[in-house]
TIMAR-407303 format. One record per residue (C-alpha): residue number from 0; x, z, y. Coordinates in Angstrom, 1 decimal. Last residue first. Example, Ala and Ser with C-alpha at 12.3 -4.5 7.8 and 13.67 -1.06 7.14 Angstrom:
REM TIMAR-407303
{k: 1	u: 13.7	w: 7.1	v: -1.1}
{k: 0	u: 12.3	w: 7.8	v: -4.5}
REM end
This chain:
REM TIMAR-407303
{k: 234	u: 107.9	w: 74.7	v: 106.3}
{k: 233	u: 110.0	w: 77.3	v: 106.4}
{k: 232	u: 110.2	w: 80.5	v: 104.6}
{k: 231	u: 113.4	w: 82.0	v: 103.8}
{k: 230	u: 113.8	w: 85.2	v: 101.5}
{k: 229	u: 116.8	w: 87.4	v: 102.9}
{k: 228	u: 120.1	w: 89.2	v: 101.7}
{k: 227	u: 121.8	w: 85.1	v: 100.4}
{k: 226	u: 122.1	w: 84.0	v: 103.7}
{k: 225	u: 124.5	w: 86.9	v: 104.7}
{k: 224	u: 125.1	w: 87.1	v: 108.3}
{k: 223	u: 122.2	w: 88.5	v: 110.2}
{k: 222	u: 120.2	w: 89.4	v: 107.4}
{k: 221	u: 123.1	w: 91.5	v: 106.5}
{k: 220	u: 123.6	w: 93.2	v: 109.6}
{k: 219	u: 119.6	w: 94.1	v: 110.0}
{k: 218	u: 119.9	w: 95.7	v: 106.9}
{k: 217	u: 123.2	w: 97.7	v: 107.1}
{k: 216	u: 121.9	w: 99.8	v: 104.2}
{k: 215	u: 118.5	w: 98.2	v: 102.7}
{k: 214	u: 115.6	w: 100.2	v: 103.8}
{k: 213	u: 114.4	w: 97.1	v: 106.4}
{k: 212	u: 113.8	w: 95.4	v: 102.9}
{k: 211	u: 114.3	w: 91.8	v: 103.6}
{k: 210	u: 111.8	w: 88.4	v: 105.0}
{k: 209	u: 113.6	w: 85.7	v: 107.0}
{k: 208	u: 110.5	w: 83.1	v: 109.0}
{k: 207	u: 111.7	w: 79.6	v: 110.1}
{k: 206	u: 109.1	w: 79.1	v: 112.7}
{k: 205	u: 108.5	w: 75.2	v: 112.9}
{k: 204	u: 105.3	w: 75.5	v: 115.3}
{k: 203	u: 102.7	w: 74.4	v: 112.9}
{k: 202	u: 104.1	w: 76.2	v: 110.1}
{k: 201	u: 104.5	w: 79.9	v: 112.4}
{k: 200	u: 101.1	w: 79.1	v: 112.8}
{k: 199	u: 100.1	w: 78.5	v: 109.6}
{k: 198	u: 101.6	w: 81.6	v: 108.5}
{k: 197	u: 100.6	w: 83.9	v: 111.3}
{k: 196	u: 96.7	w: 82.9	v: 110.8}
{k: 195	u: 97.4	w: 83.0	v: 107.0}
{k: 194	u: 98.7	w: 86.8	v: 106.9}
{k: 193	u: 102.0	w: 87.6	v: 106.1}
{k: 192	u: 104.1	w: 88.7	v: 103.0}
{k: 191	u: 100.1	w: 88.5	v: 101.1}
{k: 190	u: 101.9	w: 86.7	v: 98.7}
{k: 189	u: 98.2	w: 84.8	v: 98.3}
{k: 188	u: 100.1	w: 81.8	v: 96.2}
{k: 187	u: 98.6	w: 79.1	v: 98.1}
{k: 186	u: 99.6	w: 80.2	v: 101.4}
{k: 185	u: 102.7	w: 81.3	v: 100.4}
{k: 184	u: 103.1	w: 77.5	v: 98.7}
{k: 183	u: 102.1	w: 76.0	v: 101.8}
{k: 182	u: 104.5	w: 77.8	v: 104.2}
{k: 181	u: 107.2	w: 76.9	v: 102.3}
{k: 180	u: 109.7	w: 78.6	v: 99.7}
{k: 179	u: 112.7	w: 80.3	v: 99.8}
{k: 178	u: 115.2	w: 82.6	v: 97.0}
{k: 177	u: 112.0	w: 83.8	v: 95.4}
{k: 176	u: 112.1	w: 86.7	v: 94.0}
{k: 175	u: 110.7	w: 86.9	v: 90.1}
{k: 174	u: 108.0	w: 89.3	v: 89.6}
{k: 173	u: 108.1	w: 90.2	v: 85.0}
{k: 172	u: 107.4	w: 93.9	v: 86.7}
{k: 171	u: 104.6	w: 93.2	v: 87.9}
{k: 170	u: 103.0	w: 95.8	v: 89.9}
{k: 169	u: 105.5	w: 97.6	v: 92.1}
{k: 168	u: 107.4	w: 93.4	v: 92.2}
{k: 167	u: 104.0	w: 92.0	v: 94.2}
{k: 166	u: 103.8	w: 88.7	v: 92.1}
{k: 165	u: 106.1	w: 85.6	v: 92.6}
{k: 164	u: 108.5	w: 87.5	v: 95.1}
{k: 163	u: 109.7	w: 87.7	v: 98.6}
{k: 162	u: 112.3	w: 89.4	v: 99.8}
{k: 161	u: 114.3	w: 92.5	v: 98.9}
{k: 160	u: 110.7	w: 94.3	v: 99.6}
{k: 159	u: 110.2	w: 98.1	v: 102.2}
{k: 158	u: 109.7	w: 94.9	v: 105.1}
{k: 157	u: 111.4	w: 93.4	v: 107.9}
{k: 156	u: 110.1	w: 89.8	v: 109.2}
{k: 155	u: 113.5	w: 88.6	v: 110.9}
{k: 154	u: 111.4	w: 85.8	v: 112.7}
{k: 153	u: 113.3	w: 82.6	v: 113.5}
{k: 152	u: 112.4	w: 79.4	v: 115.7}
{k: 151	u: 112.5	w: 81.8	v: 119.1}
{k: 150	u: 111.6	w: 80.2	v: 122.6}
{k: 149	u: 110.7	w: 83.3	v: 123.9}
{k: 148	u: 106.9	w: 82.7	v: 124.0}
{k: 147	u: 107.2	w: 81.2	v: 120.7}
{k: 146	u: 108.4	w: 83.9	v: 119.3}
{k: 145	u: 105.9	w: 86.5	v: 120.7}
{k: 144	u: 103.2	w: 84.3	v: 118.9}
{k: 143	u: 105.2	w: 84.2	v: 116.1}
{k: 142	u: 104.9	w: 88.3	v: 116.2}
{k: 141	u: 101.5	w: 89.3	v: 117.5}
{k: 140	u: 100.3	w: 87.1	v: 114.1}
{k: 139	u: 102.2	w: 89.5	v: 112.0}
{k: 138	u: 100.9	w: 92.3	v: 114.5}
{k: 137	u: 97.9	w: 91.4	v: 113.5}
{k: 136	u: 94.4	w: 89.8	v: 115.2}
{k: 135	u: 91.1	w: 90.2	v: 115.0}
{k: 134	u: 91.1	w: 92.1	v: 118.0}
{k: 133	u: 92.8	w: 90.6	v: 121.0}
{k: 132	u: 96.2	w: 92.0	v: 123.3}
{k: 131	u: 98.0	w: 90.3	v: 120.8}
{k: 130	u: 99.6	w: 93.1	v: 119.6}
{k: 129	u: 100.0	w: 95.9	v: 122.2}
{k: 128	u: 103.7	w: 96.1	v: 122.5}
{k: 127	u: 106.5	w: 93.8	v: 122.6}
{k: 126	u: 110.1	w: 95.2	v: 122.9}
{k: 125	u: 112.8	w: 93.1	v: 124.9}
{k: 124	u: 116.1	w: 93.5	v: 124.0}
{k: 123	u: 118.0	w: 92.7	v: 127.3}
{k: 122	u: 120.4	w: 89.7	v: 128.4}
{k: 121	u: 119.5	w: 90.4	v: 132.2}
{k: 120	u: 118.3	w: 86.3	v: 131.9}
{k: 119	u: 116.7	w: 87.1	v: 129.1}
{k: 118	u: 114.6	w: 89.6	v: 130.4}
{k: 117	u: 113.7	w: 87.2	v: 133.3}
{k: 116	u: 112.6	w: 84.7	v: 131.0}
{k: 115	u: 110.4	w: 87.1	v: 128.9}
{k: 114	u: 109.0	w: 88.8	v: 132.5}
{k: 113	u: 108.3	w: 85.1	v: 133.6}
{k: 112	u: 106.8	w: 83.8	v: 130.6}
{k: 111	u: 104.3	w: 86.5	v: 131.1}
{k: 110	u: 103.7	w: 90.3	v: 129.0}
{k: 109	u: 102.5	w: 92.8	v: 131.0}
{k: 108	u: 104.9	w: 95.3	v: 132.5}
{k: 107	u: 105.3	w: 98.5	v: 130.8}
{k: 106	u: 104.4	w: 101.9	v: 130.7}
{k: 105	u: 102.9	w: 102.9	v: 133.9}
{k: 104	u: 101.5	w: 100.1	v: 134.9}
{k: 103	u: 99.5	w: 99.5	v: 131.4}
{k: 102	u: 97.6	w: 96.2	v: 131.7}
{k: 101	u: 97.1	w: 94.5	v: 128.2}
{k: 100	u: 99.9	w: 92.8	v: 125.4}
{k: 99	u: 102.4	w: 94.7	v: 127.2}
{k: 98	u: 105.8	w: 94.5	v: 128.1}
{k: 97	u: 108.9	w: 97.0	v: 127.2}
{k: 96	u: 112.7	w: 96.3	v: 128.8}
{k: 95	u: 116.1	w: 97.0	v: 127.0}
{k: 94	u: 119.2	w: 97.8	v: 127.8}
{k: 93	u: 121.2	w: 98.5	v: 124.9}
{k: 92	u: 123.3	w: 101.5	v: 125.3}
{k: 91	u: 122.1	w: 103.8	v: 122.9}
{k: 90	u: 119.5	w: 106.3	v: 124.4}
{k: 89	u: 118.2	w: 102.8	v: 125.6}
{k: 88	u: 117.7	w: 102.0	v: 121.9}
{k: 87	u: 116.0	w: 105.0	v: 120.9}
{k: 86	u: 113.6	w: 105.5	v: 124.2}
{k: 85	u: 112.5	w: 101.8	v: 123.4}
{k: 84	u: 111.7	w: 102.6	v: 119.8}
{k: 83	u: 109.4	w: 105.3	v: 121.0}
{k: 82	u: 107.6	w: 103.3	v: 123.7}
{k: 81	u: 107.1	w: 100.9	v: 120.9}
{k: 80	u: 105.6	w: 102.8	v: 118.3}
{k: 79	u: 103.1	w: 104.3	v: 120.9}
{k: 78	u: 102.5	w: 100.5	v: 121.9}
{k: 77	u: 101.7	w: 99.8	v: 118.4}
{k: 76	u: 99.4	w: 102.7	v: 117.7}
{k: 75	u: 97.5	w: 101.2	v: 121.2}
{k: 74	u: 97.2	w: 97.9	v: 119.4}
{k: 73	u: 95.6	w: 99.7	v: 116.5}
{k: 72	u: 93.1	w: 101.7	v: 118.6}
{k: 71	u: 92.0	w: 98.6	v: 119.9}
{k: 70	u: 91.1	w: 97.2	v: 116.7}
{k: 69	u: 89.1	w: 99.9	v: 115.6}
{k: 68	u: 87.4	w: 99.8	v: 118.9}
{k: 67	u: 86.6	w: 96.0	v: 118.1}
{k: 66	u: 85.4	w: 97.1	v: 114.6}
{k: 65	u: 83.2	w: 99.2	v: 115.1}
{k: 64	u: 84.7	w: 102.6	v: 113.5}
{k: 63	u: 83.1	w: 103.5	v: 109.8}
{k: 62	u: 86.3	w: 105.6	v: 108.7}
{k: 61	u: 86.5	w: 103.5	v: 106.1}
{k: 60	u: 86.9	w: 100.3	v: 108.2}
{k: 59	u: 88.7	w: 101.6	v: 110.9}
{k: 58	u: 91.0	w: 102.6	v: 108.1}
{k: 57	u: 91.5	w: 99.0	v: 106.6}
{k: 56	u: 91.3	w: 96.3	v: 109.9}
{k: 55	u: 92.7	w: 98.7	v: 112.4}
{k: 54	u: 94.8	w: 100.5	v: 110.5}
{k: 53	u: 96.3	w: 103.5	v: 112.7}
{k: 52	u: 99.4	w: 105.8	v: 112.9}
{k: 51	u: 101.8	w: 104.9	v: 110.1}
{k: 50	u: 100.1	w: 100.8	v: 110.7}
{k: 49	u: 101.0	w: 100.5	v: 113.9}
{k: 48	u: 103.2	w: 97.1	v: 113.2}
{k: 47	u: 106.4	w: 96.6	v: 115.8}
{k: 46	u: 107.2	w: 93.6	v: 117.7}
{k: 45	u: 111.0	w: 92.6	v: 118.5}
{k: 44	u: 112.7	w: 90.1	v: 120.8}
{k: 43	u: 116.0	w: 89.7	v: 120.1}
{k: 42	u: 119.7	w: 88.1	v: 120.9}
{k: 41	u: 122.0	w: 87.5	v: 118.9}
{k: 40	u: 125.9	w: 87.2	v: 118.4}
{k: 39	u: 127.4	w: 90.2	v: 120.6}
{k: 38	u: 124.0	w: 91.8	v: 120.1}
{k: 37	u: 124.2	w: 92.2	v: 116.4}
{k: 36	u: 126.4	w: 95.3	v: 117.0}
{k: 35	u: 124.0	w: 97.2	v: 119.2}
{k: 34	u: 121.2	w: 96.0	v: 116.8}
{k: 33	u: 123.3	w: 97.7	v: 114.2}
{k: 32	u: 123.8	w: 100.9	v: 116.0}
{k: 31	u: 119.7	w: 100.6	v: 116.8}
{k: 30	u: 118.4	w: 100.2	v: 113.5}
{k: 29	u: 121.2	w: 103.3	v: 112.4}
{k: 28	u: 119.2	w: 105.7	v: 115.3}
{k: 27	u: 115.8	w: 104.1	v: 114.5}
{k: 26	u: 115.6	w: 105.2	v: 110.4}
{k: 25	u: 114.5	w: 108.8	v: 110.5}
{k: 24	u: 113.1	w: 108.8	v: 114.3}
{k: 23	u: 110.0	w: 109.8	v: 113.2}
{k: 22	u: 106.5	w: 108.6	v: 113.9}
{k: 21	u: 104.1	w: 109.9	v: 111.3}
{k: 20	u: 106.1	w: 112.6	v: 110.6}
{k: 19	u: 106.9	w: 114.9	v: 107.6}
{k: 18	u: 108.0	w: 112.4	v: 104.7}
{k: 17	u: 109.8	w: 109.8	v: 107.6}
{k: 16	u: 108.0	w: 107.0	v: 109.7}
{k: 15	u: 108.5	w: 104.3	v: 112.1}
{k: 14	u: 109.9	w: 101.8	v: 109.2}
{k: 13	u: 106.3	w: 102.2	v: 107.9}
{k: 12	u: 104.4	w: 100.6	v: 111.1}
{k: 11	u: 106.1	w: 97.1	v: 109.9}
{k: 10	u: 109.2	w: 95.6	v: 112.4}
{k: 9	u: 108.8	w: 92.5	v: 112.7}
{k: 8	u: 112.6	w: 91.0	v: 114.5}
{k: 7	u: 111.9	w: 88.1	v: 117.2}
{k: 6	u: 115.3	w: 86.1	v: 116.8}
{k: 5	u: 117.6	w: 84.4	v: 119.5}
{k: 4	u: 120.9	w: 83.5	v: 117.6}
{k: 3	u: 123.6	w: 83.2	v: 120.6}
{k: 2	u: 125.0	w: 80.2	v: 121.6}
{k: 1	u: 128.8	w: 79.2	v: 120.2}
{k: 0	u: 131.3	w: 79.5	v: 123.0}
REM end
């Protein structure tokens, strides 16, 4: 029997929201259903972005909050985000556990190799939450961190884009997509995809990295089994 695909899954802050509701669950109930499916064939770790409740590093910024506070307000917009995409899976059938970047008893246990390796052992979607537990950092960075930890080589990095392109597609309209390329030439280019911390670290570590529009209908399906649905980055 063929080994299931593990895969740590990016979720952005945007994916969490609808037109009237900062958190919403507008596009969670199909996510799930096709997790649900996906499950017979992968297996996934998934960090979520808290950008429809809280920038750190561009509304802490105009709001005029210190930045470390800022920061921490972030991580704690992700962990909101996560406590309501674990209520959505469990309330369909996927078990599922929720770990912390930082100490919160009541809401998860904190993230160690042994609570990954246990989760996986009880074959359940495991939600990170809290970032990196550090300012300074993003959830981008939060995420190949996380898939290392698991012992993941692929990140599902889902965005509102069909993939990656030469120049930001809403602006350019001449933008070409970009079937793959490698962690240099995002780095050079500026695609701005993912930050540079996360990119040369997902390079350093041999992270293969998928990017697709979350939006897309059957999504998370498709960047499962169609090769041609996603934008590869690899080193």
């Amino acid at each position: 029997m063929k080994q299931a695909t593990s895969v740590l899954i990016k979720l952005s802050g945007s994916f969490m929201r609808n037109k009237e509701h900062a958190i919403s669950r507008h596009n969670l109930d199909d996510f799930a259903k096709q997790i649900k499916t996906l499950r017979a064939t992968h297996r996934f770790g998934i960090v979520i972005g808290g950008g429809n409740l809280f920038q750190g590093n561009k509304q802490g910024v105009s709001d005029q909050i210190e930045p470390n506070t800022a920061h921490g307000i972030g991580m704690l917009a992700t962990t909101i985000n996560a406590l309501f995409v674990l209520d959505i899976l469990k309330q369909n059938d996927i078990p599922t556990c929720l770990l912390t970047a930082r100490p919160m008893i009541d809401i998860g246990q904190p993230i160690t190799i042994q609570a990954i390796t246990k989760a996986k052992q009880n074959n359940e979607c495991i939600i990170f939450a809290g970032g990196t537990g550090n300012p300074f950092f993003t959830t981008d960075t939060a995420a190949v961190l996380r898939a290392l930890q698991m012992k993941s080589s692929l990140i599902w990095k889902a965005t509102n884009v069909d993939g990656v392109y030469t120049q930001d597609p809403a602006i350019d309209k001449n933008a070409i997509k970009l079937d793959s390329l490698n962690f240099d030439q995002a780095l050079k280019n500026n695609l701005g995809i993912m930050d540079a911390t996360a990119f040369a670290m997902a390079k350093a570590h041999n992270v293969t990295i998928h990017v697709f529009n979350a939006f897309a209908k059957n999504a998370f399906i498709k960047a499962g089994q169609d090769p041609s649905f996603v934008t590869v980055i690899k080193k």
